[in-house]
N, C-alpha and C positions, 0 to 999 in steps of 0.2 A: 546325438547324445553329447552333453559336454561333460557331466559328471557318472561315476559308477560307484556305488558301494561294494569294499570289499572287507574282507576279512586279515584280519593282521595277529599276530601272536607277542607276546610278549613277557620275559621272564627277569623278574628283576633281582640286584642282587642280598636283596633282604629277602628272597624265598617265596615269591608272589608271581603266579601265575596271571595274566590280564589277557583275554583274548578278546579284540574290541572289531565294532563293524563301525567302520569310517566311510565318509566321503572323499573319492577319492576325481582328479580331474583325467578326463579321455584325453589322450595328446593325440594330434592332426598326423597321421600316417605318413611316413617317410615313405618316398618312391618302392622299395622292397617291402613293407610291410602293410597288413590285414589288422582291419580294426575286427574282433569274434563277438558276437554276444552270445556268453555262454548260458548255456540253456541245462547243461547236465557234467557234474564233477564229482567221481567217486571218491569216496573215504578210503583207502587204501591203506592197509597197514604203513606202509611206510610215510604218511601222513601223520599218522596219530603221534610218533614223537616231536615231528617239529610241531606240531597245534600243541599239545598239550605237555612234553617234557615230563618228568620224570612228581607230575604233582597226582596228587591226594581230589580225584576228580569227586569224591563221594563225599566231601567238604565244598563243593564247585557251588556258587551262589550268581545267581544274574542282577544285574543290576534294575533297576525301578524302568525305567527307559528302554530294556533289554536292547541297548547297545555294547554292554560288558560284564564277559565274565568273568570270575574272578575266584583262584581256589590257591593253597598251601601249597609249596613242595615239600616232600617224604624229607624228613628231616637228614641231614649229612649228605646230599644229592648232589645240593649246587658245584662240587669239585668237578662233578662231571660235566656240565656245562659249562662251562668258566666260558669261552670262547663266544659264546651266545647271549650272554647276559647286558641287561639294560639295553637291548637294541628292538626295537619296532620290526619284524618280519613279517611279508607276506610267506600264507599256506595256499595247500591246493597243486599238487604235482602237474595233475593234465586235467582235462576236460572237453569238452564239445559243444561246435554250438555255430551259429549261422554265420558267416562271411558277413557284414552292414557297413564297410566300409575299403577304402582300399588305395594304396599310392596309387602314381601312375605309371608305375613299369607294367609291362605285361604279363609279366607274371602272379604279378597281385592284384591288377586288373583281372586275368580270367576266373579270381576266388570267388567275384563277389556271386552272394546270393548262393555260395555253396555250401554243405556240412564239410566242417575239417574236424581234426581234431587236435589238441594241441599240446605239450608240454611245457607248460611255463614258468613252474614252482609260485604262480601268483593266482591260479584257477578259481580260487574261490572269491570272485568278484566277477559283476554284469559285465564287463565289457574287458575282454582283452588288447593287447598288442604284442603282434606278434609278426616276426620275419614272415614273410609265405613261404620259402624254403623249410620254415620248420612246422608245417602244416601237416597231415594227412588229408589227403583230398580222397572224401568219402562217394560213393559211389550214389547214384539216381537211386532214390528209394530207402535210402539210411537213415533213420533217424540220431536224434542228438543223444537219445537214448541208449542207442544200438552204440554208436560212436565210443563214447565216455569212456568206457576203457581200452584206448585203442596205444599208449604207449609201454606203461608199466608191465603187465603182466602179458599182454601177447608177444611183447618185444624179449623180455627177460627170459622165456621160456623158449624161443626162438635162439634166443642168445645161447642158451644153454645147449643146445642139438648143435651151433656152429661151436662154441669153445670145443665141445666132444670131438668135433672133426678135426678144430685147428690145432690140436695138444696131441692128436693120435690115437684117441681112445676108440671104443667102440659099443662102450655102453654105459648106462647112465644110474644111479641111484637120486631116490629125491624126497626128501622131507617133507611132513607134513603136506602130503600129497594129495590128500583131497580138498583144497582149497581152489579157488578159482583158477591161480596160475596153474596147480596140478593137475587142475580136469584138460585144462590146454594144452600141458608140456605131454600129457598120454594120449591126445588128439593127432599131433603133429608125430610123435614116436610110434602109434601106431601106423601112420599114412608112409612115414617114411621108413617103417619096419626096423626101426631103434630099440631095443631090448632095453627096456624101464623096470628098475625096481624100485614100488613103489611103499613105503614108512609109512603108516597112520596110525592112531591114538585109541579105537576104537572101533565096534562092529560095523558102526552105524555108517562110518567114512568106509570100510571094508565094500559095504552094500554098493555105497556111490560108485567106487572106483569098479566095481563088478559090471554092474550097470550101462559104462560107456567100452568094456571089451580088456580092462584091463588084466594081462595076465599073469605078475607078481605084483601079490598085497602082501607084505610082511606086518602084523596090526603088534604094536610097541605093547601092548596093555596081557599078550597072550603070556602063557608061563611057555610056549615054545617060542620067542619070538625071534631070540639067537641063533637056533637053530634052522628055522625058517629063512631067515635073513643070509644066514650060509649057505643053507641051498641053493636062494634065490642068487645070489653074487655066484655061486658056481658055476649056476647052469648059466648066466647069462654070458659070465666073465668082464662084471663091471668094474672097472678101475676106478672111478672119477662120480664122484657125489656131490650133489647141492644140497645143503642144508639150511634151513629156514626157522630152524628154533635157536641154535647158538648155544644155549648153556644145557648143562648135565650130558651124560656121558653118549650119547646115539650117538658121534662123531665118531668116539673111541672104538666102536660096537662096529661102527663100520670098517674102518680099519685093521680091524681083527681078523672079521669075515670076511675082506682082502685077501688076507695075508692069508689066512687058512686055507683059503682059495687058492692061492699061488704057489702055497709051498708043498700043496699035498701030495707031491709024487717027487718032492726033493729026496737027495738018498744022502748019507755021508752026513759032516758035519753039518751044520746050516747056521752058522753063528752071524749072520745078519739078514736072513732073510729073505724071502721071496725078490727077483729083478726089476720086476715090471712096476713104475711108480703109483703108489695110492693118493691120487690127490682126493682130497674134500673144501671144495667152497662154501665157506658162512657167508649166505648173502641176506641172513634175517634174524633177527630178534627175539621171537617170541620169547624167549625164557631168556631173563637178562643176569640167571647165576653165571657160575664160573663155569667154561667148558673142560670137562673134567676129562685128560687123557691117563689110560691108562698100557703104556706100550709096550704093546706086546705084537708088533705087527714090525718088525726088523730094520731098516735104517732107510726104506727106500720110499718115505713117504712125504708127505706134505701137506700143510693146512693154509689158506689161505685166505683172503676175502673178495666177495666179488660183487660189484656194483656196476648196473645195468650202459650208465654214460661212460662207463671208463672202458665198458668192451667195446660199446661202438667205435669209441674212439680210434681202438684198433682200427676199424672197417674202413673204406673208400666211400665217398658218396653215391659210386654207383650200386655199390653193395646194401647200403644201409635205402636207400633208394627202393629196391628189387622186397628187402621186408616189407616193410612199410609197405608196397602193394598188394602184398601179401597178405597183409592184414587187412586191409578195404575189403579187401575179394571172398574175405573168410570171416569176417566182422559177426556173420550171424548163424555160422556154422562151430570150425573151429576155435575162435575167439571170441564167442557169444559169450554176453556177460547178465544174468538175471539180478536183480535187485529188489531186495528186502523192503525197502521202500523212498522216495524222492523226498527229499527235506529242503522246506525254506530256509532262510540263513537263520529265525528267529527259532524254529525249530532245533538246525543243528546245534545253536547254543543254548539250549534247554538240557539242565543237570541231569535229568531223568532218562531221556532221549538220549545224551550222550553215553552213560553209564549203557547205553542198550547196544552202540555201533562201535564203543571200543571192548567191548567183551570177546569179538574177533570168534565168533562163533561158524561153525563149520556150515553154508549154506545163506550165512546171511549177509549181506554187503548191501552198504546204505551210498546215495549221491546227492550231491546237494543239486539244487538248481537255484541259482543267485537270482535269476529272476521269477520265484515264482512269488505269488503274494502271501 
């Protein structure tokens, strides 16, 4: 292969979305690195802002060629972007897909002909390049299928059971929990007997979470949900929350139910608070209002934000190493990922099609596969 089509994003600063599929050229493998042809790259929420930013996708028009699409930003937006503007970006976080090429060290020598999986923020394009230290090497019997989501959501929800240990804590809360990452972070919490409380929207994610042995469901939509939610912090004694929506007030809600938690057999005065710190990580977006606190949870707490490459960061490579195994081994148990359905690149840039995979619907997760016809 000397050429691959990929997918590129681009927002310029008159307010114009372009997200185009170029030809792009394959460079010849430096001794450390694997040439991938990706065969399967999922849509992950955390995809959808850099592909498409903050535009008006229900205005989204393809071009005659359907090499470019092209829609409006939400008028008074681009302040938010400033940083990003008029620059050509590749999308596509991770993906999967066959070993077809390879330096000649040894190490990227023993890839070829293997399923890896990759992290590249360039995924949505035929053919990769990539380190082979930044591979997962998939196991005999993996498909590229199975693979796809082998960095984002199995690593982040991993991520989240080690910050619990590395900070002190001993038990966890977590947003919008029946999502793919949630069906995994209550896989690994229950094997490893983590006491999870689990936030959802609805009966219907209630059922889900039921389903795989979950045993607190706090459902936001209940007129008990505050008080459930106090319960559920009670009996577990969870200090430390991930949240994945960001705006309106469940952060504040938790915090409370902390602190209610903590302070309930203080005596005397209490003029700050329960001791034991409440943290809450925003590591997601869904709701992009304002997160609204309202404090009443004493002076010993913290909000923060948390992003998947900046915990590894902390880690060693034998650490990060020992996951990553982890995940190969568990690819089709605990980090099984099912898909709504496989999209060619002409497909995923189809207005209609699009409007269906960022609606970020409970059960549905779409992938592309750049080589399919």
């Amino acid at each position: 292969m000397t050429t691959s089509k990929q997918l590129f994003t681009l927002i310029s600063s008159d307010g114009q979305l372009e997200m185009s599929l170029k030809d792009v050229d394959v460079p010849a493998p430096k001794p450390h690195e694997v040439i991938v042809r990706i065969e399967a790259a999922p849509i992950n929420p955390s995809d959808m802002w850099p592909m498409f930013g903050p535009s008006n996708l229900a205005a989204a028009q393809l071009s005659g060629d359907k090499s470019t699409l092209n829609a409006p930003l939400y008028p008074g937006m681009l302040p938010r972007i400033k940083s990003r503007l008029d620059q050509v970006l590749p999308i596509g976080n991770e993906g999967a897909g066959t070993v077809v090429a390879a330096g000649n060290s040894e190490a990227a020598q023993a890839l070829m002909g293997k399923t890896v999986a990759i992290l590249s923020g360039g995924a949505y394009a035929q053919y990769c390049c990539v380190p082979a230290q930044a591979c997962i090497v998939h196991n005999e019997g993996t498909s590229a299928n199975d693979a796809a989501s082998s960095f984002v959501n199995p690593l982040t929800a991993l991520g989240m059971v080690e910050t619990m240990r590395m900070e002190g804590h001993t038990a966890l809360v977590h947003t919008a929990a029946a999502s793919s990452l949630g069906q995994m972070l209550n896989k690994i919490c229950l094997a490893q007997d983590v006491p999870l409380v689990n936030i959802v929207r609805k009966q219907q994610q209630v059922d889900i979470l039921k389903a795989i042995g979950a045993k607190y469901i706090c459902d936001s939509s209940s007129d008990t949900f505050k008080a459930d939610l106090y319960k559920a912090i009670d009996e577990t004694g969870a200090t430390l929350a991930f949240d994945a929506i960001g705006g309106g007030d469940v952060v504040s809600d938790i915090l409370t139910a902390m602190e209610q938690s903590g302070s309930k057999d203080a005596v005397g005065f209490n003029t700050y608070g329960s001791e034991s710190n409440k943290q809450v990580y925003i590591y997601g977006g869904l709701d992009f209002s304002p997160t609204i606190l309202n404090r009443a949870y004493g002076m010993t707490w913290s909000i923060g934000g948390w992003l998947l490459m900046r915990f590894l960061g902390k880690l060693q490579p034998q650490q990060i190493g020992q996951l990553q195994k982890q995940v190969a081994n568990e690819i089709k148990t605990t980090f099984a990922s099912a898909f709504t359905d496989e999209l060619s690149f002409e497909q995923a840039m189809t207005p209609a099609i699009i409007l269906q995979y960022t609606a970020k619907k409970t059960g549905e997760k779409y992938l592309i596969n750049p080589n399919k016809a």
